[in-house]
VOSESE-688655 format. One record per residue (C-alpha): x, y, z. Coordinates in steps of 0.25 Angstrom, whole numbers, padded with zeros to 4 digits, always signed. Last residue first. Example, Ala and Ser with C-alpha at 12.3 -4.5 7.8 and 13.67 -1.06 7.14 Angstrom:
+0055-0004+0029;+0049-0018+0031;
This chain:
+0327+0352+0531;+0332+0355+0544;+0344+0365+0549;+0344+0365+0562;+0359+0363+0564;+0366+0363+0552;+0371+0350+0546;+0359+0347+0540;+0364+0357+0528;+0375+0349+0526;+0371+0337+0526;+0359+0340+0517;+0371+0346+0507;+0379+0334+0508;+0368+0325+0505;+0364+0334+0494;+0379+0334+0487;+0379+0316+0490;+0366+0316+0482;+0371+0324+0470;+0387+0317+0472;+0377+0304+0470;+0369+0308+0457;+0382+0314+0450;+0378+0325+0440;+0388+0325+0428;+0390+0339+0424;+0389+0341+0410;+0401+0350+0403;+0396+0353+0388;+0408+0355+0379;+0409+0366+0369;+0413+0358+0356;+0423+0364+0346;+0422+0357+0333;+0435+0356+0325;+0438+0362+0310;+0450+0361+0300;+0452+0347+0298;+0438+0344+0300;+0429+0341+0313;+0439+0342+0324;+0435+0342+0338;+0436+0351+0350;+0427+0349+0364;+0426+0360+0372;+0426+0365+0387;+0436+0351+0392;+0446+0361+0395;+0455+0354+0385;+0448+0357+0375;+0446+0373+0379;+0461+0373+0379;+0462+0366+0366;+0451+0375+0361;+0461+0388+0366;+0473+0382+0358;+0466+0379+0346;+0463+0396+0345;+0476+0399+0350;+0482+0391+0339;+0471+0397+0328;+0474+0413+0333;+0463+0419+0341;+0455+0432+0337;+0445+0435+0346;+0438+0444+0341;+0422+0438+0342;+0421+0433+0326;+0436+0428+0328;+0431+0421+0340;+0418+0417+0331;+0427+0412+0320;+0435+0403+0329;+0424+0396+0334;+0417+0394+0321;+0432+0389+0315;+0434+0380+0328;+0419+0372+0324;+0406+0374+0335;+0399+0367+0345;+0393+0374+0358;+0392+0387+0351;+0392+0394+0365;+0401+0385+0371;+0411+0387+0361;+0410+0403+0360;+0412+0400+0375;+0424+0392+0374;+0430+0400+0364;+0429+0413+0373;+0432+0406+0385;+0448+0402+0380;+0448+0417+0375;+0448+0421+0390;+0437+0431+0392;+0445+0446+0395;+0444+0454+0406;
């Protein structure tokens, strides 16, 4: 089974982290995948859209591609909320005792 071209980009872009569309491009080329230019605009649109990467133009003829970090916001009261309902849940068995 073939890995989607859509993945392909995004991980070569994770794994660089930062890096220009014509380096991007190159190392596709480099790896065999052969993708015309609409096609290729197409999929970081698409990755764009899907909140993965982050695409900005540095010249005329250039963008930065951006791989973007996804941190999870840690929400004190749904923390103590998810242990109360777990010590609940567990004290609702008969004979359990902790």
């Amino acid at each position: 089974m073939a890995i989607p071209l859509r993945n392909t980009i995004y991980d070569k872009i994770k794994e660089a982290n930062s890096l220009t569309d014509i380096e991007l491009y190159k190392s596709l080329t480099k790896d065999g995948h052969i993708i015309p230019e609409d096609k290729f605009n197409k999929l970081l649109l698409d990755l764009e859209i899907l909140g993965l990467i982050t695409v900005a133009w540095i010249t005329k003829e250039e963008r930065r591609i951006e791989a973007k970090v996804v941190e999870e916001e840690v929400d004190s009261i749904e923390e103590q909320n998810k242990e109360m309902m777990e010590k609940d849940y567990e004290a609702s068995f008969p004979g359990f005792e902790k």
